[in-house]
C-alpha positions, 0 to 999 in steps of 0.5 A: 478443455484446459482442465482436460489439458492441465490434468494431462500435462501433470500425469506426463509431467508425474510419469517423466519426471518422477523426482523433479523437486519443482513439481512437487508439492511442498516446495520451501522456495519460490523460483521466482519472487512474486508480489500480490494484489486484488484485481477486478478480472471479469467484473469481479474482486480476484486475489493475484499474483503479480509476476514477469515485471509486474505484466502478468496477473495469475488469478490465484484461486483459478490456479489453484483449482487448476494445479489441484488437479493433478494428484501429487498436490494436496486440496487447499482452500483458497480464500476469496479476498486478501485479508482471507489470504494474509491471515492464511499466509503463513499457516500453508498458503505461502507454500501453495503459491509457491508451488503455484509459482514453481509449477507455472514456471517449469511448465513455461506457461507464463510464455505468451503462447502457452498461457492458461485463462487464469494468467492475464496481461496487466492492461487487461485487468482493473487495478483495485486497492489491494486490501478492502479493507483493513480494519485501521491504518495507523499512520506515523506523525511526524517521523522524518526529521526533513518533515520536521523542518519544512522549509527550513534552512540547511543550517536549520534543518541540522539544528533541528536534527540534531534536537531531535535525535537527542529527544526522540520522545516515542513516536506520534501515530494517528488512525486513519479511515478505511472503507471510503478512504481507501482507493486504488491505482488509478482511482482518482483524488478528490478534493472536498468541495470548499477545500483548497488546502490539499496536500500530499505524502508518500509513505511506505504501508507495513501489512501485518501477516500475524496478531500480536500484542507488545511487539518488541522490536526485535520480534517485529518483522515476524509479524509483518506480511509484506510492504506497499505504496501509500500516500495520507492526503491531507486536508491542512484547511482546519476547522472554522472558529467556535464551538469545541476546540482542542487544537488540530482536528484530525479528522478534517486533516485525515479523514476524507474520501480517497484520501489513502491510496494504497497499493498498487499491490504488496510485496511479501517481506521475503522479497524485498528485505529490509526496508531500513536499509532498502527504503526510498520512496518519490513523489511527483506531481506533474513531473516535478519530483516534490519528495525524494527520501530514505529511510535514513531520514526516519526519526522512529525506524519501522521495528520501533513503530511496530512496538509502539503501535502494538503497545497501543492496540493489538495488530491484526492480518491485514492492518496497516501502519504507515511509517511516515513522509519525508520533507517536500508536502505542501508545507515547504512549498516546492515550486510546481507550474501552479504555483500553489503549495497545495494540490490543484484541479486537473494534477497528476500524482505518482508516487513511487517506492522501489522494488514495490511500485507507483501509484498514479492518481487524477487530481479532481475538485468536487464542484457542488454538495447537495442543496438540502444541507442544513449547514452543519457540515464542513464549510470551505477554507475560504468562508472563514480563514482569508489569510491567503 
């Protein structure tokens, strides 16, 4: 029945406004901004669109079926995940969610009386981790000079600031897991057994939209998809003595499950401008404010990341590069009602970046590992660091 009506409602549409440059396809311009993300609607991973303050959800591939009904709209193949749809994006697949935008909007079906089956509410679906998976997350080390100085001093803090920006050396990056680190909004933290020592970072997530190798950072943003939230949780209790040993271990610092929340969706970088001059990213756990920064604190600015990063490694759609966390983590021990400088059991997380998003995540502790190990696994901080 709403295939029959759509069809309808396009030949009026044709035969009234035979010239409306809204319902024509190849639209340049989107008449409302939008941002992206991957949703579980009906039991199933869908890739959508996030409109009308972030309450709606179009499933774009239903739409898509939907507006190739009507004949002045050429057939395009909507692919079935987000990488698929990044890599996509800037060879045709803008433009058709654009016009998915434009048509959907004249036709006021975003109103709640007339909305189609493929425009939800929010509540109504699961919020997933937009991209599943990148293929690597670089993350930035190190890279506002209040992290640098944790705890310090005012007088400390512009001493060492002050060093700093005279010898910013190039910039510090790590790769992160994906599959199993990755999680969405909503999805809980989850403490290793045995590690007490967890701590938080919020950071802006940079999407790579086009490959690229020795991306100068004056060509950066042409390879930039779009921006998200993220956090790198850490894990600051080490490794126990003996054995191998080359200083920090970053895989057990990194490398958890859960341990990088992203999302809770993209925005495309047309929509949100420059993340120099725009940036300002918070973190709050339990309604304490613990980070509170912008991108002026940033040693390396993002363009610099990017030709650092694809100095490295060639970029691909859909990685990810994490710009880094201000001042605030565990390491400069911001007052909370636990009392601890390190996450606890039972916490609440958000963290939040405007224009884009919040992340909010349950704080749980895993309680038991499975009897059969044989002890080569990780132990926990307490059986071998009682400096505490």
């Amino acid at each position: 029945m709403i295939t029959k009506n759509l069809f309808a409602l396009a030949l009026i549409a044709v035969l009234v406004f035979p010239v409306c440059p809204v319902l024509l396809a190849g639209d340049l311009v989107s008449v409302e901004p939008f941002k992206v993300g991957t949703f579980s609607i009906n039991h199933a991973p869908r890739v959508g669109l996030v409109m009308r303050n972030d309450q709606l959800i179009v499933d774009l591939a239903a739409a898509n079926q939907a507006i190739e009904l009507m004949p002045h709209y050429s057939r395009i193949s909507m692919p079935g995940d987000m990488l698929g749809f990044i890599a996509q994006y800037e060879y045709g697949l803008k433009f058709r969610a654009y016009e998915i935008v434009n048509w959907l909007m004249h036709e006021n079906l975003l109103n709640r009386d007339n909305r189609p089956s493929f425009v939800h509410p929010l509540a109504s679906v699961d919020i997933l981790a937009p991209i599943q998976y990148p293929s690597k997350i670089m993350n930035a080390a190190v890279n506002f000079y209040t992290h640098a100085c944790e705890g310090c001093s005012a007088e400390a803090l512009a001493a060492r600031t002050k060093e700093r920006r005279e010898n910013r050396g190039v910039p510090y990056l790590f790769l992160k897991p994906t599959r199993g680190a990755v999680i969405g909004d909503g999805d809980d933290i989850i403490m290793p057994f045995g590690r007490d020592r967890i701590e938080w970072e919020v950071e802006m997530a940079i999407v790579f939209g086009r490959s690229g190798k020795y991306i100068s950072a004056s060509r950066a943003y042409d390879h930039v998809f779009g921006y998200m939230v993220a956090m790198d949780i850490s894990d600051r209790g080490g490794r126990p003595p003996g054995g191998f040993d080359s200083g920090i271990d970053w895989f057990v610092g990194k490398g958890h499950d859960t341990f990088a929340p992203q999302g809770p969706w993209i925005v495309p970088k047309e929509f949100y401008g420059d993340p120099m001059k725009r940036l300002h990213q918070t973190l709050v756990i339990d309604g304490v404010t613990v980070q509170d920064a912008r991108a002026g604190d940033m040693i390396h600015n993002i363009p610099e990341l990017i030709e650092y990063a694809s100095s490295l490694i060639t970029v691909f759609p859909g990685d990810v590069l994490q710009s880094g966390t201000s001042g605030g983590t565990g390491a400069g021990r911001v007052e909370r009602a636990s009392g601890s400088g390190y996450l606890v059991d039972g916490e609440t997380i958000t963290a939040s970046i405007d224009g884009i998003g919040t992340l909010t995540h349950k704080v749980r502790l895993e309680k038991r590992v499975p009897e059969d190990l044989s002890g080569a696994q990780l132990p926990p901080v307490r059986t071998y660091n009682r400096d505490r």
